[in-house]
C-alpha positions in Angstrom: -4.3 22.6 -24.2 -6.7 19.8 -22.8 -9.0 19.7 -26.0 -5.4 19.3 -27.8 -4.2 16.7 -25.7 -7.9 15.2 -25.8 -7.7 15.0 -29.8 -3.8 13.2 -29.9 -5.1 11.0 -26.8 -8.1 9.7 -28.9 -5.7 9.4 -31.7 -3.0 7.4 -29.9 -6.2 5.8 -28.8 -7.2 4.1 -32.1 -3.8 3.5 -32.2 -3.4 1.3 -29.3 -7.1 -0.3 -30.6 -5.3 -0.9 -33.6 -2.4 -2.6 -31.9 -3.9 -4.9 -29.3 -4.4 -8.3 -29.8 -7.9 -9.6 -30.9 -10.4 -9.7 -28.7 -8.5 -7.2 -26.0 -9.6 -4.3 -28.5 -13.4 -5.3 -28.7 -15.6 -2.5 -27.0 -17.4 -3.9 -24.3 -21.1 -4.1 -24.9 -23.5 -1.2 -24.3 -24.9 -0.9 -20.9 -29.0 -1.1 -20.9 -30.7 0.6 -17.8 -31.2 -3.1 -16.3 -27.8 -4.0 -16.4 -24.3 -2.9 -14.8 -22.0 0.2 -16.7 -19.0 -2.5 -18.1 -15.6 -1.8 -16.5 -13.3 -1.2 -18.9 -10.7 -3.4 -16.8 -12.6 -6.3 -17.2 -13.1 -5.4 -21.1 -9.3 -5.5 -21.2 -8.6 -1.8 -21.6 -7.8 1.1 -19.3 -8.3 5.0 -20.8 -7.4 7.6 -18.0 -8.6 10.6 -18.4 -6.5 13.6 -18.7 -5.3 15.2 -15.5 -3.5 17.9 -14.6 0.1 17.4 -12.4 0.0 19.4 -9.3 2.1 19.4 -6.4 1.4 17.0 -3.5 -2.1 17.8 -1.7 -2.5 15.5 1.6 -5.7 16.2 1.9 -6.6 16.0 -1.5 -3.7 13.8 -2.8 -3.7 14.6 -6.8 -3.6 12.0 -9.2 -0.8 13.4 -11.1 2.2 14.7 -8.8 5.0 16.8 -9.9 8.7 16.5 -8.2 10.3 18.7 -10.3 8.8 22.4 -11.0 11.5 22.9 -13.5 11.4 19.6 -15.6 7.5 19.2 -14.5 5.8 22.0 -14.0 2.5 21.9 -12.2 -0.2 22.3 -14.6 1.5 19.7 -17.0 -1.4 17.6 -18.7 -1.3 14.2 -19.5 -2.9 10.6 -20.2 -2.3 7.6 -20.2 -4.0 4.5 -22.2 -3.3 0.8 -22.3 -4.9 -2.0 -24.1 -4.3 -5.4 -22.3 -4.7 -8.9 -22.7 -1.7 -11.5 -24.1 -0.1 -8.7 -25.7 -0.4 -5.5 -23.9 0.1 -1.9 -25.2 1.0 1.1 -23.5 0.7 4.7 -24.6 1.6 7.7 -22.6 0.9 12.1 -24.0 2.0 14.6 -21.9 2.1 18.4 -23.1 3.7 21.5 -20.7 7.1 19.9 -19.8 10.6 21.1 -20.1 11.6 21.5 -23.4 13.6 19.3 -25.5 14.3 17.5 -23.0 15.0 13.6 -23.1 12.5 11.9 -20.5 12.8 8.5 -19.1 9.3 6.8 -18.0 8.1 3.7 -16.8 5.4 1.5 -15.4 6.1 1.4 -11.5 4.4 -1.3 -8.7 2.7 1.7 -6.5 0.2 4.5 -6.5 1.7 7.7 -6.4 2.6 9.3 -3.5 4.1 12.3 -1.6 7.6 11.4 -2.7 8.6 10.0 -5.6 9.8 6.8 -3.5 6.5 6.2 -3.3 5.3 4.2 -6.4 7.9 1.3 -5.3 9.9 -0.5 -7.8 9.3 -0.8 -11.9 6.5 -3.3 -12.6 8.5 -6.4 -14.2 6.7 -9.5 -15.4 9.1 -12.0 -14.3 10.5 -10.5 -10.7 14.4 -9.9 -10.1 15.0 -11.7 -7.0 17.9 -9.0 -6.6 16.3 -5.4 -5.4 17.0 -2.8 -6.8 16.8 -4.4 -10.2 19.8 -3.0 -12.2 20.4 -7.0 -13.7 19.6 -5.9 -17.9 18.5 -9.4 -18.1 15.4 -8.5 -15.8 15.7 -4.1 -16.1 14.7 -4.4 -19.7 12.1 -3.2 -22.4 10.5 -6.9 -22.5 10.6 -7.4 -19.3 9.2 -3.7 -18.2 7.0 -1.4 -19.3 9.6 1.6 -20.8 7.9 4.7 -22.4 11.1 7.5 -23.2 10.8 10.0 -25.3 12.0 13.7 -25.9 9.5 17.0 -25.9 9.6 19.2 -28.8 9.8 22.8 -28.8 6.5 23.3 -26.9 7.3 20.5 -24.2 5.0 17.8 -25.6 6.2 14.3 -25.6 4.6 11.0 -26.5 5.5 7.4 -26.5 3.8 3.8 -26.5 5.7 -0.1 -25.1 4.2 -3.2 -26.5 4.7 -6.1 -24.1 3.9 -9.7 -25.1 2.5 -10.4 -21.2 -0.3 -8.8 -19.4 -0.4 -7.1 -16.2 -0.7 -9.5 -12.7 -3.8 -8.1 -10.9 -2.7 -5.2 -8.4 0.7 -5.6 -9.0 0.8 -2.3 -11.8 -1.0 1.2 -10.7 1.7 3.8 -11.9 3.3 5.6 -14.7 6.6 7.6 -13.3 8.6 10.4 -15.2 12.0 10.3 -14.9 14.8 13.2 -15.1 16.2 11.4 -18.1 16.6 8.7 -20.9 16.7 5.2 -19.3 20.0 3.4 -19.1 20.9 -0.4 -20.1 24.1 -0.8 -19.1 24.9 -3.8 -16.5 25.0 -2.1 -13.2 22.5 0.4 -14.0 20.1 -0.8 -16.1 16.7 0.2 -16.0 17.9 3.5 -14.1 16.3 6.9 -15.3 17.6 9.5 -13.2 15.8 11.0 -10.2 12.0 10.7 -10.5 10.0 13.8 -11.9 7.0 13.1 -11.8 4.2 10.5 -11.3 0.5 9.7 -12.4 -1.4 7.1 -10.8 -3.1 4.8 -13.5 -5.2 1.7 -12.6 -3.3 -0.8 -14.8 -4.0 -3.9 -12.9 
């Protein structure tokens, strides 16, 4: 299952290189054994490797957390890839959920945590001065990073956001998976359902 996910990860991967804005794309140059290893943050990309969900850990605190067992069970694989800069794209693979099931899933403020409370708010790139955000003219797919989609037969989903901003630094470190598709409606926009799942990813 992880070479699988490996192989449509580096796929999803040129896409996203394919996607992003000139320059954000460039691969940084190669390291020499006088100089520092580049960090792919400052070459304007982030590539997570894939991890495995788990169930909370306090002493070892996993990167991906399950909520769920039934929507999210642990041993669910999945990465995560971004491209930033001007124009940012987002691009999210994750293979051993539920089933045909419809997923909501979005870029949250925190790192994850025991609960799903956690990872805070939705990132949003101009803020809602009303918490929690439910306004559709600030809980919305240009103003937030949304990534649904529905698993197939096997419980493999995929989906990628373009944004026309970029991350503020520190202010994005999560991808959350919600219970199901994300709602627009005035009132409830930007609601998802309760949250699944959640894989810390170093986005700003």
């Amino acid at each position: 299952m992880r070479r699988r996910l490996s192989i449509i990860a580096a796929g999803l991967g040129l896409l996203l290189l394919t996607a992003a804005p000139a320059g954000a794309a460039g691969s940084p140059s190669p390291a020499t054994s006088s100089g520092p290893i580049p960090n792919p943050l400052e070459a304007g990309r982030v590539v997570a490797e894939p991890v495995v969900f788990d169930a909370w850990n306090d002493r070892q605190p996993p990167t991906a957390v399950t909520y769920d067992a039934h929507l999210v069970p642990p041993g669910t694989t999945a990465v995560a890839l971004a491209v930033r800069g001007k124009r940012t794209v987002i691009g999210l693979i994750v293979q051993g959920l539920a089933p045909n099931h419809q997923f909501g899933a979005h870029v949250h403020q925190k790192a994850c945590g025991a609960t799903g409370a956690a990872a805070g708010p939705h990132y949003q790139n101009v803020p809602d001065p009303v918490q929690p955000s439910v306004d559709p003219r600030y809980a919305n797919a240009r103003n937030e990073v949304w990534l649904d989609f529905t698993t197939d037969a096997r419980g493999t989903g995929s989906a990628f956001a373009v944004v026309a901003w970029d991350f503020r630094a520190g202010g994005a470190h999560s991808i959350i998976l919600h219970e199901h598709h994300t709602d627009s409606s005035p009132g409830t926009a930007g609601t998802a359902g309760a949250r699944a799942a959640c894989l810390t990813v170093p986005l700003s």
